[in-house]
Rosetta silent file (secondary structure, phi, psi, omega in degrees, C-alpha in Angstrom):
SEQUENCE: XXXXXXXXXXXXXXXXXXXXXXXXXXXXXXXXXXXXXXXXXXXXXXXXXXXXXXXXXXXXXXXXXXXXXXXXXXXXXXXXXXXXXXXXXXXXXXXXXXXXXXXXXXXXXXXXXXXXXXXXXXXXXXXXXXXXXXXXXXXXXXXXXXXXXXXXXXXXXXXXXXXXXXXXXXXXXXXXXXXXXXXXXXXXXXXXXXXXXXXXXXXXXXXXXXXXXXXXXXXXXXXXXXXXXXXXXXXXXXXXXXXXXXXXXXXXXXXXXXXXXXXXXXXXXXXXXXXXXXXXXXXXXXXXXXXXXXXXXXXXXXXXX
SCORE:     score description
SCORE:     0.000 S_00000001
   1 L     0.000  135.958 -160.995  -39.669  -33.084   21.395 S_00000001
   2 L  -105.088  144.345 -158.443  -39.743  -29.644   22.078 S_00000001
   3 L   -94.094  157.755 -109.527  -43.163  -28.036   20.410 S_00000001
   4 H   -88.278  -50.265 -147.324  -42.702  -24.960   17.320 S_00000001
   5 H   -75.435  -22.860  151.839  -44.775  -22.744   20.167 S_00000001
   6 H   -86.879   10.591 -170.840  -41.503  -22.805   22.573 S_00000001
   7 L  -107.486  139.648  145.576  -39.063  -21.273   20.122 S_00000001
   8 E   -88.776  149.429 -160.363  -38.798  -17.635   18.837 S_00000001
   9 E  -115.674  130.188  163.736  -38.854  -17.002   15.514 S_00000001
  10 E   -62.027   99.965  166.041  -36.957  -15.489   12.654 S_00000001
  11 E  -130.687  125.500 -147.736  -38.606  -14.424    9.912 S_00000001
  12 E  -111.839  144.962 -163.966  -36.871  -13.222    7.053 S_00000001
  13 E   -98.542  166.071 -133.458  -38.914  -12.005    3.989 S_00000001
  14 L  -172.947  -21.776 -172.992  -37.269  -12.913    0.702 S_00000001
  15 L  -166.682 -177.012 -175.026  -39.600  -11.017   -1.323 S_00000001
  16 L   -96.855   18.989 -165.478  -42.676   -8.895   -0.276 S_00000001
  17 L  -139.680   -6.782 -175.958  -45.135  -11.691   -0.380 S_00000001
  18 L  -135.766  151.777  173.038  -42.826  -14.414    0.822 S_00000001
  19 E  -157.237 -174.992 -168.979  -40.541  -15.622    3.494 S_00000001
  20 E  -145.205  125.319 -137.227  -38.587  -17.971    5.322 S_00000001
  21 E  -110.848  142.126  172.626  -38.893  -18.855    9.396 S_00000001
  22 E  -110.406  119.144  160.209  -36.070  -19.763   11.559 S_00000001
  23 E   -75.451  140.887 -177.975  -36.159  -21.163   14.986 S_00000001
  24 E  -129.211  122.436  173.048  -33.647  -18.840   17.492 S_00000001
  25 E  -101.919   13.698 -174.515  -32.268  -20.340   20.230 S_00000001
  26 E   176.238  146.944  163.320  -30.293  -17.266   21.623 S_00000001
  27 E  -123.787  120.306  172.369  -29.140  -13.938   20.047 S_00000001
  28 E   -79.515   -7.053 -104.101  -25.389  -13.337   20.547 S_00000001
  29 E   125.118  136.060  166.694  -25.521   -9.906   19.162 S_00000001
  30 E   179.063  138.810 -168.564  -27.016   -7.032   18.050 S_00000001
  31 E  -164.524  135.763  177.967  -26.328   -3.497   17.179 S_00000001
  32 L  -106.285  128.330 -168.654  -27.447   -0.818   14.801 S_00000001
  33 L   -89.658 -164.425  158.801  -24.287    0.452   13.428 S_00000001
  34 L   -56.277  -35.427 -152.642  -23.658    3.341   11.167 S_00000001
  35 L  -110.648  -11.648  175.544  -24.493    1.544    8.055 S_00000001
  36 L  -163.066 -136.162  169.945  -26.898   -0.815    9.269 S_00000001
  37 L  -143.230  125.387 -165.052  -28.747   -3.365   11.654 S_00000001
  38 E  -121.673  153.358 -175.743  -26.732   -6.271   12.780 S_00000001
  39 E  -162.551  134.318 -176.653  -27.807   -9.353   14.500 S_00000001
  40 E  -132.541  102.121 -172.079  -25.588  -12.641   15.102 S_00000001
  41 E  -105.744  168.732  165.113  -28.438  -15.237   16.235 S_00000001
  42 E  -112.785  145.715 -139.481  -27.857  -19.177   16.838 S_00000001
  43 E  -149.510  108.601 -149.988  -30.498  -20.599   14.759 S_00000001
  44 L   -74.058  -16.294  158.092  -31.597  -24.149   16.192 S_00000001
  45 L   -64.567  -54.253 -171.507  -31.175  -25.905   12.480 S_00000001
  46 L   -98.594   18.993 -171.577  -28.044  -23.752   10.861 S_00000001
  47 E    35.578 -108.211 -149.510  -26.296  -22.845   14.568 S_00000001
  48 E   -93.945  141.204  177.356  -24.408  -19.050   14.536 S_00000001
  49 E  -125.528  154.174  143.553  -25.868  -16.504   11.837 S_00000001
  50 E  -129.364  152.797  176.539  -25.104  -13.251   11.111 S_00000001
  51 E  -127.244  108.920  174.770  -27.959  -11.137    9.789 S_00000001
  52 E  -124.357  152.431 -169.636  -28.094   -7.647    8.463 S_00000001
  53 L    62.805   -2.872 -161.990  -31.007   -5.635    7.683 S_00000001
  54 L    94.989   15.834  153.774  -33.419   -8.965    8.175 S_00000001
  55 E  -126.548  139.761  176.777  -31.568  -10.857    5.976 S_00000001
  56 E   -63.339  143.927 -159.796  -29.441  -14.123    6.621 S_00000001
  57 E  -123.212  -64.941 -161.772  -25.552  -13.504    5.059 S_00000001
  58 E  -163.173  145.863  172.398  -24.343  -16.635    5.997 S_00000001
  59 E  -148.170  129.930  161.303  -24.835  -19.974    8.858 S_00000001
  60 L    10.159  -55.605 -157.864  -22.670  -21.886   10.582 S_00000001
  61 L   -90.402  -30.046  169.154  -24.039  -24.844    8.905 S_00000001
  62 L  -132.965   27.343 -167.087  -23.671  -24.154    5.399 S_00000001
  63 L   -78.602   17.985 -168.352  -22.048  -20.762    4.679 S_00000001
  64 L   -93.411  -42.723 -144.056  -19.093  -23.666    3.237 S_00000001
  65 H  -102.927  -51.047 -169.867  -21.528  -23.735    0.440 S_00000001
  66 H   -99.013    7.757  171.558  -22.058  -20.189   -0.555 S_00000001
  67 H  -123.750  -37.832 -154.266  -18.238  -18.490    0.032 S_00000001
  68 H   -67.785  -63.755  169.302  -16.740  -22.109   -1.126 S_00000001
  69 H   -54.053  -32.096  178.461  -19.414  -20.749   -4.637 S_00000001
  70 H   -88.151  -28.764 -159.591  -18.172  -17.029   -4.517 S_00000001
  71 H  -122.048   -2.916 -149.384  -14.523  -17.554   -4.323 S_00000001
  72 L  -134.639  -24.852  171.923  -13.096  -20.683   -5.828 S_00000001
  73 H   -84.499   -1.814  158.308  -14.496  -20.508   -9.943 S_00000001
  74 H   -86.616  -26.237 -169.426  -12.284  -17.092   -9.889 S_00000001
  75 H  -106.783  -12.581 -172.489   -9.446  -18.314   -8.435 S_00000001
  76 H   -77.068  -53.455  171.842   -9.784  -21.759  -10.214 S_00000001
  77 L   -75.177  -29.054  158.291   -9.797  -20.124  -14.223 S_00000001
  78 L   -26.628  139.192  177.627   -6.850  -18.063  -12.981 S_00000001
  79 L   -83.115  -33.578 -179.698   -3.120  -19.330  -14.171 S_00000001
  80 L  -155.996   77.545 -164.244   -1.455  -18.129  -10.769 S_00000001
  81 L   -91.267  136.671 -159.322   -3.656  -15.824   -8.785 S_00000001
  82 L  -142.495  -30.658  151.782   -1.285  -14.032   -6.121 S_00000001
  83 E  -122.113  140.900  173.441   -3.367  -10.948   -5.078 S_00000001
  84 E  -154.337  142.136 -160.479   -6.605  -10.422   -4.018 S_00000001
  85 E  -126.501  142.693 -164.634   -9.480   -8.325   -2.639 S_00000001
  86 E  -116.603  123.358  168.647  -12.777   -8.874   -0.899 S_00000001
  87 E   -98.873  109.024 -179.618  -15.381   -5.958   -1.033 S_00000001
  88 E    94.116 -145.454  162.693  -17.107   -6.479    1.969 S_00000001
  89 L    98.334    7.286 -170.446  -16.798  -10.103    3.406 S_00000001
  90 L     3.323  -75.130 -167.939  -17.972   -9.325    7.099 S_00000001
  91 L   -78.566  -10.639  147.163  -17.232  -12.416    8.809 S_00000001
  92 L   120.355  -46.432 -167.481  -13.750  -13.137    7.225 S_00000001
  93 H   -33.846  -31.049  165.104  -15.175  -16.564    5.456 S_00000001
  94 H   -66.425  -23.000  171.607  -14.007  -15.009    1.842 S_00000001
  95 H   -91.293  -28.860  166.879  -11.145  -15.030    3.227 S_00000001
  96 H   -30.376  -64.471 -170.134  -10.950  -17.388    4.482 S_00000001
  97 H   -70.645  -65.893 -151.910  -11.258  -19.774    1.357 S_00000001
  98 H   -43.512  -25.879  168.005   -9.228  -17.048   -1.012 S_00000001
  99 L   -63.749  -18.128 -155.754   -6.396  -18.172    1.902 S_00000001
 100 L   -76.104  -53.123 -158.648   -6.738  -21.794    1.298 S_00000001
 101 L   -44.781  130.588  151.730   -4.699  -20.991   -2.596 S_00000001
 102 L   -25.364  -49.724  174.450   -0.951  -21.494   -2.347 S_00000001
 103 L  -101.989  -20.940  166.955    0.062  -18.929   -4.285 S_00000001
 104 L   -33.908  105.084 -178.396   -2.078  -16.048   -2.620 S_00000001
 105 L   -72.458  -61.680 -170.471    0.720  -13.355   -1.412 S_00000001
 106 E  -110.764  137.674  174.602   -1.793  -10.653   -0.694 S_00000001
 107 E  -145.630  111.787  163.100   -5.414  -10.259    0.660 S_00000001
 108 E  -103.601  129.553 -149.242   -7.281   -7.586    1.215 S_00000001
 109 E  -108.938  135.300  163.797  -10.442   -7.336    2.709 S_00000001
 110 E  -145.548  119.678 -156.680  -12.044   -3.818    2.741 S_00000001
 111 L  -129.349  146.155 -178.136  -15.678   -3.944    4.156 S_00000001
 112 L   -89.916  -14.427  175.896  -16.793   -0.370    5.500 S_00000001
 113 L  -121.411  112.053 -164.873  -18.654   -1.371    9.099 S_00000001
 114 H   -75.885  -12.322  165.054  -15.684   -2.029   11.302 S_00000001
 115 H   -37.946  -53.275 -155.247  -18.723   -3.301   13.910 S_00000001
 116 H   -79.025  -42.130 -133.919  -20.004   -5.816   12.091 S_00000001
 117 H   -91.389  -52.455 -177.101  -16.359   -7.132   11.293 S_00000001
 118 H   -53.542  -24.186 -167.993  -15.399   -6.733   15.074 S_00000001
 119 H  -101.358    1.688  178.879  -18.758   -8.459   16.485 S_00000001
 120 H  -120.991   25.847  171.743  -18.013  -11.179   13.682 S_00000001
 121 H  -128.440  -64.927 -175.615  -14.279  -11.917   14.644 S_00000001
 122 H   -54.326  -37.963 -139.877  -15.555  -12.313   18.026 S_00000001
 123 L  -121.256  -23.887 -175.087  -18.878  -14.167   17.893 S_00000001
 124 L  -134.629   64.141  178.916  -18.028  -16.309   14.606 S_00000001
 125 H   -53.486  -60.789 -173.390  -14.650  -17.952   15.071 S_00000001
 126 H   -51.463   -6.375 -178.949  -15.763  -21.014   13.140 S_00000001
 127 H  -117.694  -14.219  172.230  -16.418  -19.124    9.870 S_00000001
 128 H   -80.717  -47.826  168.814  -13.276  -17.009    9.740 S_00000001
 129 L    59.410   41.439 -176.901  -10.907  -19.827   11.285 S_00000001
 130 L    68.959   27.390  155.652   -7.963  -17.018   11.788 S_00000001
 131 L   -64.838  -42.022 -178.344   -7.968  -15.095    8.450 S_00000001
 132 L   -76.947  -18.885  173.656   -7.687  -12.017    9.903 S_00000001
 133 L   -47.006  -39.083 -156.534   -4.867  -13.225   11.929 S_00000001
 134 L   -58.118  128.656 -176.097   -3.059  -14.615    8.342 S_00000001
 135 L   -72.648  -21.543  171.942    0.157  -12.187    7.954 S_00000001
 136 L   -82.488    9.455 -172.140   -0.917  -11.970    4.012 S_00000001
 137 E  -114.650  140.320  163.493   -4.184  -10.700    4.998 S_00000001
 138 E   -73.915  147.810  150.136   -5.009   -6.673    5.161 S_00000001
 139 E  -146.742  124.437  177.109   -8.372   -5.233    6.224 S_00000001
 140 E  -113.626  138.617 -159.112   -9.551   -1.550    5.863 S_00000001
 141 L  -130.243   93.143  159.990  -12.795   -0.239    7.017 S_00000001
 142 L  -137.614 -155.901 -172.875  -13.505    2.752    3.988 S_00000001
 143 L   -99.396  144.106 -170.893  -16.258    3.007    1.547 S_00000001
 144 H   -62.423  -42.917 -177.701  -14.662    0.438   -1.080 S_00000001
 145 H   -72.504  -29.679 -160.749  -15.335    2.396   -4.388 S_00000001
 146 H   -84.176  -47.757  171.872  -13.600    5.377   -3.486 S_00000001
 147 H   -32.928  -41.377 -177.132  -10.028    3.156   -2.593 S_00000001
 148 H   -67.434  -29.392  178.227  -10.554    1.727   -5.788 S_00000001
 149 L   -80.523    5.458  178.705  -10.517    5.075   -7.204 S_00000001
 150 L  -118.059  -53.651  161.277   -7.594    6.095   -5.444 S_00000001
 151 L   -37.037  106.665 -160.827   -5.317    2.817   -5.612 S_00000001
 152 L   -79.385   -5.740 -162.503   -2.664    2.498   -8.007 S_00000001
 153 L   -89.231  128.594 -166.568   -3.135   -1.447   -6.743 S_00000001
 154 L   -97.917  164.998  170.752   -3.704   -4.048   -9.438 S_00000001
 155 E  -150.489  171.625 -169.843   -4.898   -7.484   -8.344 S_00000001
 156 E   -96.902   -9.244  153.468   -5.589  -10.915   -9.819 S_00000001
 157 E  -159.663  141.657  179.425   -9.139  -11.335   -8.403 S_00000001
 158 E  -114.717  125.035 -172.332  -11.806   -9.172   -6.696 S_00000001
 159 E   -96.604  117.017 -173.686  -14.503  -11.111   -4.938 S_00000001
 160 E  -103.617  117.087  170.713  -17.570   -8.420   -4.349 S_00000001
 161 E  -142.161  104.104 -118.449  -19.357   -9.653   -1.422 S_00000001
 162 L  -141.200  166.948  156.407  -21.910   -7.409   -0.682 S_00000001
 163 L  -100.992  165.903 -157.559  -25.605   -7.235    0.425 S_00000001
 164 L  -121.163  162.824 -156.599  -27.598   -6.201   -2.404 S_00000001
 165 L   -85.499  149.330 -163.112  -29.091   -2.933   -2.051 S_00000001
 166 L   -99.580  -50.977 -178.096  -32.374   -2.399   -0.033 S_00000001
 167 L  -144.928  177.498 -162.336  -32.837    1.307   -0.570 S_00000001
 168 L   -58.256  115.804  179.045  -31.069    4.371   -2.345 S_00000001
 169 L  -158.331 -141.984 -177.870  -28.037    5.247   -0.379 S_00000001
 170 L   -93.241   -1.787  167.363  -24.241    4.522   -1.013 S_00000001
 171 L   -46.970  -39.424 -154.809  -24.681    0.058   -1.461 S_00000001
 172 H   -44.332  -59.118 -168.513  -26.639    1.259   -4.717 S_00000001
 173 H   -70.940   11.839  158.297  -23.437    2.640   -6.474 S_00000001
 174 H  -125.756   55.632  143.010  -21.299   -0.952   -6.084 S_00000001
 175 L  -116.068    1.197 -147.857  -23.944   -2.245   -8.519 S_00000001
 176 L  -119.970  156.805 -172.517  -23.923    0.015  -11.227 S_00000001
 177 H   -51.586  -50.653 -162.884  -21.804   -0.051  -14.968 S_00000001
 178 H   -66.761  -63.014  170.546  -19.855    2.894  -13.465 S_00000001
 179 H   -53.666  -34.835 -173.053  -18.567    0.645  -10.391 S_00000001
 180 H  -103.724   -7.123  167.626  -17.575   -2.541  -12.504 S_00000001
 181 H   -71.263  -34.917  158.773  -15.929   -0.460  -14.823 S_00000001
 182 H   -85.646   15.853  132.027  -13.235    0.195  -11.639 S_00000001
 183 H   -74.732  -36.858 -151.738  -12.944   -2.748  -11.021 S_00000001
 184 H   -98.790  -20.859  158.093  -12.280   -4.621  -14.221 S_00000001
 185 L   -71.029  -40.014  169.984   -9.156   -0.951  -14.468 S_00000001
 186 L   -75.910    6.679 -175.791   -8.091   -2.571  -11.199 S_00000001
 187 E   -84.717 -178.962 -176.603   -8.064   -5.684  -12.265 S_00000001
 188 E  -109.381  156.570 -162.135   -4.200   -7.289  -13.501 S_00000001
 189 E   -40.623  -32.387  177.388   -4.416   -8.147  -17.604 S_00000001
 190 E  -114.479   33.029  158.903   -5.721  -12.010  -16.293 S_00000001
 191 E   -67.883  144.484 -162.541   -7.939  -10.802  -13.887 S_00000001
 192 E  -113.517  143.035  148.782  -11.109  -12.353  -12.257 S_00000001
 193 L  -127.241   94.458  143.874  -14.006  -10.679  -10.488 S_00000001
 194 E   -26.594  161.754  162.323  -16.596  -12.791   -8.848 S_00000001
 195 L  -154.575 -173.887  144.559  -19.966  -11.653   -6.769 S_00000001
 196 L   -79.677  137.806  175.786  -22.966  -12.397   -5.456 S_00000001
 197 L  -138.358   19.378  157.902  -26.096  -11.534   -8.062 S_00000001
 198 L   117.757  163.383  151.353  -28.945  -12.064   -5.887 S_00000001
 199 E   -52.130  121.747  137.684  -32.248  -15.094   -5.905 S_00000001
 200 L   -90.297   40.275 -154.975  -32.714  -17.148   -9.225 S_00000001
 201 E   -84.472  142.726  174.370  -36.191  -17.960   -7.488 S_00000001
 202 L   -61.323  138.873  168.163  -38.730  -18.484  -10.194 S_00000001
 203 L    78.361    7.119 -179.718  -40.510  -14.637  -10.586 S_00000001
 204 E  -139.671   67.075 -163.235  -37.369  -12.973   -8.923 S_00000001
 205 L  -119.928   -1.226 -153.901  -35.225  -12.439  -11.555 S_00000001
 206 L   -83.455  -51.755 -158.201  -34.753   -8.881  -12.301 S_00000001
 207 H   -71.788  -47.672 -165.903  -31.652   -8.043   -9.984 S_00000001
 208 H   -61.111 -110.124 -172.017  -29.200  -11.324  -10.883 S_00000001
 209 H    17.295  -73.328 -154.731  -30.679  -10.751  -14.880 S_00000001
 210 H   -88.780  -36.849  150.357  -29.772   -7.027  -14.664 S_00000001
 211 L   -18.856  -98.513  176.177  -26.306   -7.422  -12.796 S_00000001
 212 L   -12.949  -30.391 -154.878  -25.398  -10.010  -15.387 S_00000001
 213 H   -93.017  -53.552 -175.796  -26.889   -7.465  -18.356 S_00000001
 214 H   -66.837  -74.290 -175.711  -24.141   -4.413  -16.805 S_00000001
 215 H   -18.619  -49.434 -176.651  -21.255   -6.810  -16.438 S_00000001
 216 H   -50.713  -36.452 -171.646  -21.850   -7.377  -19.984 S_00000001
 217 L   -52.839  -35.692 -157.273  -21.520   -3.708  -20.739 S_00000001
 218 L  -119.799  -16.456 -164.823  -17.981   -3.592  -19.257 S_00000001
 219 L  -115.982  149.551  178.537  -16.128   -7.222  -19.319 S_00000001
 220 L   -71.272  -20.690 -165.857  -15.774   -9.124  -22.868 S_00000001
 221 E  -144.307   88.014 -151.337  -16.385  -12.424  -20.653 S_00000001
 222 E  -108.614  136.433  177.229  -19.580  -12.882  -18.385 S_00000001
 223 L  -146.071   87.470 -164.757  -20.315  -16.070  -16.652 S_00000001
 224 L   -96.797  160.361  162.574  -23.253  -16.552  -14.470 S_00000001
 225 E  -148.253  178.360 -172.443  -23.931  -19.322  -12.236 S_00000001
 226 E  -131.483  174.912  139.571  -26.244  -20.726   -9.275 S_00000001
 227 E  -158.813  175.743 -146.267  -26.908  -23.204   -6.161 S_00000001
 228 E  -105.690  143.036  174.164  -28.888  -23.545   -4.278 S_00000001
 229 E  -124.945  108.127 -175.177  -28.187  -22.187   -0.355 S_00000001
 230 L   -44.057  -49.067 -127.426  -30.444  -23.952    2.495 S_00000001
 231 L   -94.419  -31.424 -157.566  -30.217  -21.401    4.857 S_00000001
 232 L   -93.141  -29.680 -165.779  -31.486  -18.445    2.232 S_00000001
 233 L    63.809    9.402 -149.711  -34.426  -21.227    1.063 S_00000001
 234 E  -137.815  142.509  139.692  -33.891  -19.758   -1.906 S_00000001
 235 E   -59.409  126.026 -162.802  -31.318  -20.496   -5.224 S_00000001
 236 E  -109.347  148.014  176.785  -28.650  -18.175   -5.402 S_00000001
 237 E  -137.675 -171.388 -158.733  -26.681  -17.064   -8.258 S_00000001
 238 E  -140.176  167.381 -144.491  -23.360  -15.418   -8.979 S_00000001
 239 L  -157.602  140.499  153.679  -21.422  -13.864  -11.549 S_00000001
 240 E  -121.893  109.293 -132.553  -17.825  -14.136  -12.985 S_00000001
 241 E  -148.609  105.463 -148.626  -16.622  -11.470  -14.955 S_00000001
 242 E  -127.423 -176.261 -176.236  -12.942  -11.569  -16.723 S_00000001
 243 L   -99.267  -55.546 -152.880  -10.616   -9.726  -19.381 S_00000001
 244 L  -156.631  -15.750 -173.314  -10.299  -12.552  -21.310 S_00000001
 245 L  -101.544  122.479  147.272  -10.253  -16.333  -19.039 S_00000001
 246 L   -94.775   98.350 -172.484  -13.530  -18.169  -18.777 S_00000001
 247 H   -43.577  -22.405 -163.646  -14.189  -20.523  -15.982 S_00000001
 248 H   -84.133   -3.729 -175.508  -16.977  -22.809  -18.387 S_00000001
 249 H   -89.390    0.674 -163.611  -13.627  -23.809  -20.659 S_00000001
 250 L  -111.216  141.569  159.444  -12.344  -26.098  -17.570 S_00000001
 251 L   -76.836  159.412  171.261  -13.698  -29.747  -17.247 S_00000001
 252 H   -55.854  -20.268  176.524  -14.307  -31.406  -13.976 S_00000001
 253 H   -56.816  -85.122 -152.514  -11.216  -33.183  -14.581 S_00000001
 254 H   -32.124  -56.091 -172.019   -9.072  -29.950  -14.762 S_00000001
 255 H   -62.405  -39.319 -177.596  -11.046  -28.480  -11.657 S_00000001
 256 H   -56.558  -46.742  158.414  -10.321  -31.538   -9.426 S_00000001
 257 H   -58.837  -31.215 -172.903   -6.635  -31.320  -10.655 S_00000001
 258 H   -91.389  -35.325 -169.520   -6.103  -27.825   -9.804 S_00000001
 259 H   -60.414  -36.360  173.204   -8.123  -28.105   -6.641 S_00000001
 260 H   -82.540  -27.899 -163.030   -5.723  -31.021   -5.332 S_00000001
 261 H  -102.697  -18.442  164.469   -2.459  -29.522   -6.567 S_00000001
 262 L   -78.625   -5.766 -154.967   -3.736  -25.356   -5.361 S_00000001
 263 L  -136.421  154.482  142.471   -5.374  -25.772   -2.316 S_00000001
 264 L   -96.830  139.260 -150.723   -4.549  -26.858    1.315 S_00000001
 265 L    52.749 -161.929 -138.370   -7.359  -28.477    2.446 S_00000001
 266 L  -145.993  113.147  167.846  -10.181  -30.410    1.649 S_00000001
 267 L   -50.426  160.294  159.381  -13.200  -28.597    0.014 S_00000001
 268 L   -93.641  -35.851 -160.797  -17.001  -29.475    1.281 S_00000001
 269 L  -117.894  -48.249  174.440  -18.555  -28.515   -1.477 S_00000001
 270 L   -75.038  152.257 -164.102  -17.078  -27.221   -4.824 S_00000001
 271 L  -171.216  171.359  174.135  -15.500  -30.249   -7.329 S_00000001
 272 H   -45.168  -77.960 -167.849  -15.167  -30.588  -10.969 S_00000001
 273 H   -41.702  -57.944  167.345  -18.740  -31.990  -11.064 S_00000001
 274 H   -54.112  -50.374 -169.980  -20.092  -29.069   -9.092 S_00000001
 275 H   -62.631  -43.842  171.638  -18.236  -26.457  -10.985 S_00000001
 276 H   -52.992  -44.687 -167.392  -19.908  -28.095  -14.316 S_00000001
 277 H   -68.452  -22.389 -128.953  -23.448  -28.209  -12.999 S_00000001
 278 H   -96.494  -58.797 -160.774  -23.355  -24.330  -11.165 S_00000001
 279 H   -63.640  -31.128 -172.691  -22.637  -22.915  -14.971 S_00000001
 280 L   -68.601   87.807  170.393  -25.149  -25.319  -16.800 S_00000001
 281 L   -80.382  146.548  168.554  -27.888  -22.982  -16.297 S_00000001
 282 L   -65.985  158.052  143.102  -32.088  -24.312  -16.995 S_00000001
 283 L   -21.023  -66.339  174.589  -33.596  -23.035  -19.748 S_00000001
 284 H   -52.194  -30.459  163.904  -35.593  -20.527  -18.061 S_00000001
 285 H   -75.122  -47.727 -174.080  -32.541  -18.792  -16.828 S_00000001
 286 H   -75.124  -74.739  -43.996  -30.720  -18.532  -19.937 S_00000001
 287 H  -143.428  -70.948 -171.853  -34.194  -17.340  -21.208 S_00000001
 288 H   -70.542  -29.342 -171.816  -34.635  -14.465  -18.686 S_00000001
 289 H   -89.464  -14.192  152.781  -30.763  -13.434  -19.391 S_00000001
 290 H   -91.596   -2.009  170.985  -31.345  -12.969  -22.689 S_00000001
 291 H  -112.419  -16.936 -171.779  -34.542  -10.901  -22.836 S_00000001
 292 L   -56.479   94.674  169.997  -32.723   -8.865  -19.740 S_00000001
 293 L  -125.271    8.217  154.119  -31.582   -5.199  -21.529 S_00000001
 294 L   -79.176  143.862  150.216  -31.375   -2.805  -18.145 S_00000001
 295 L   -93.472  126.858 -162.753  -28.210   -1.739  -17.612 S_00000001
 296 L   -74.017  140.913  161.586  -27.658   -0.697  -13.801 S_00000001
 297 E  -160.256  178.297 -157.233  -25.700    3.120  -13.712 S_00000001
 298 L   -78.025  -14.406 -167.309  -25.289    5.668  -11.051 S_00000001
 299 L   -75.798  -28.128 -136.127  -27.631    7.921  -12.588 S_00000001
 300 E  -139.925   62.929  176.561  -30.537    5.159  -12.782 S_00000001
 301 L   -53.698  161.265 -174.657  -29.838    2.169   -9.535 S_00000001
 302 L  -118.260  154.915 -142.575  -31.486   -0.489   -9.265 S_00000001
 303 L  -126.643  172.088 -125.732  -33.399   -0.868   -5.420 S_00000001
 304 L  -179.754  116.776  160.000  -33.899   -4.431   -4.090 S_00000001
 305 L   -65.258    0.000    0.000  -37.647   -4.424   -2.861 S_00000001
């Protein structure tokens, strides 16, 4: 057994008083880009990582769990979802799954640091699996909001997959009321949007709460939900955000039907029974989302300690 005291260690802070240690058995990468600080470690529990800024994005061993959670209750309440775009998405794994669907024509990925995308098509075959290869899939490396503002292109779901923002710059403004209102004009009449919102960690509640609070602001039909992600140590939650279709109206039956008759291949993680529990939020949750009344805007962002 090899002892704690031979390993080097990751340690990624989760909050400013707490964190969560990784054994590294090799770093495959690293480069500070334009936009950030990139790192693609092998991690001797969760294998291949990528990491930006100090924080784990996704691992080897269970990023299945968290893109599987981002991309599949949007594409699931959908009647025929046929185009769709990923804000962000580094390592191609959004697209991955949004590729699995049947009926997907178009997918476009537009993430703004063509590094990280390049050192993650190289270094993380196993979480991309050939998306960017897929002749329906697109990828553009601009800043995301201003395409949306320029694009006459409508689509049937936008998956925002994003790091949440660490300090004022340009992440801040694809958070904000102002940002989700172009999306939900780019969305098609039965459009989905999905995210990331952040920890539901007991005492770390303020970003997913205050997401959830703007969404409200701009879509008639807000739907958050969580799980839990090993690698993060932490419960994560997410957000679904519509015209008018609510993923919490489908049963487990329903999902497990559309998942075998929609999908090519065999999920790990999401199932009827999963999709019921992620929305069946505790008490404490529903609690904090209902005393929650900032609204994020461009004038007034909200910072990620």
């Amino acid at each position: 057994m090899i002892s704690p005291q031979s390993y080097k260690w990751f340690l990624e802070t989760t909050t400013p008083v707490e964190g969560h240690m990784h054994a590294v058995l090799r770093t495959l990468a690293f480069a500070r880009t334009k936009y950030q600080q990139m790192e693609i470690l092998e991690l001797a529990d969760y294998g291949k990582a990528l990491v930006l800024d100090g924080r784990i994005q996704s691992s080897q061993a269970d990023e299945y769990i968290y893109h599987e959670a981002l991309v599949h209750p949007g594409l699931l309440a959908h009647p025929r979802p046929e185009r769709a775009m990923v804000i962000g998405g580094g390592e191609g794994a959004t697209l991955r799954e949004i590729l699995r669907w049947k009926s997907i024509r178009r997918a476009l990925m537009v993430d703004i640091d063509e590094e990280v995308v390049e050192q993650c098509k190289r270094h993380l075959p196993e979480m991309h699996q050939g998306a960017f290869d897929d002749p329906r899939t697109e990828v553009r490396h601009e800043d995301a909001r201003a395409f949306l503002e320029q694009t006459g292109e409508r689509f049937d779901l936008i998956v925002v997959d994003l790091t949440e923002p660490l300090e004022e710059g340009p992440a801040c403004l694809l958070f904000t009321k102002e940002f989700y209102s172009l999306i939900r004009d780019r969305l098609t009449p039965e459009g989905i949007m999905t995210m990331q919102a952040g920890m539901t960690k007991v005492g770390e509640l303020d970003f997913f709460t205050a997401v959830c609070r703007t969404l409200r602001e701009v879509f008639p039909v807000v739907a958050p939900y969580q799980t839990f992600i090993s690698c993060f140590g932490t419960p994560w939650g997410f957000a679904l955000a519509s015209k008018a279709l609510d993923p919490r109206s489908l049963s487990a039956e329903a999902v497990n039907a559309l998942i075998a008759e929609r999908l090519t291949g065999e999920l790990g993680y999401w199932d009827g029974q999963t999709h019921v529990h992620a929305f069946t939020l505790p008490k404490h949750l529903r609690r904090a989302l209902e005393k929650q009344d900032r609204v994020i805007t461009d004038k007034h962002p909200l910072i990620i300690a």
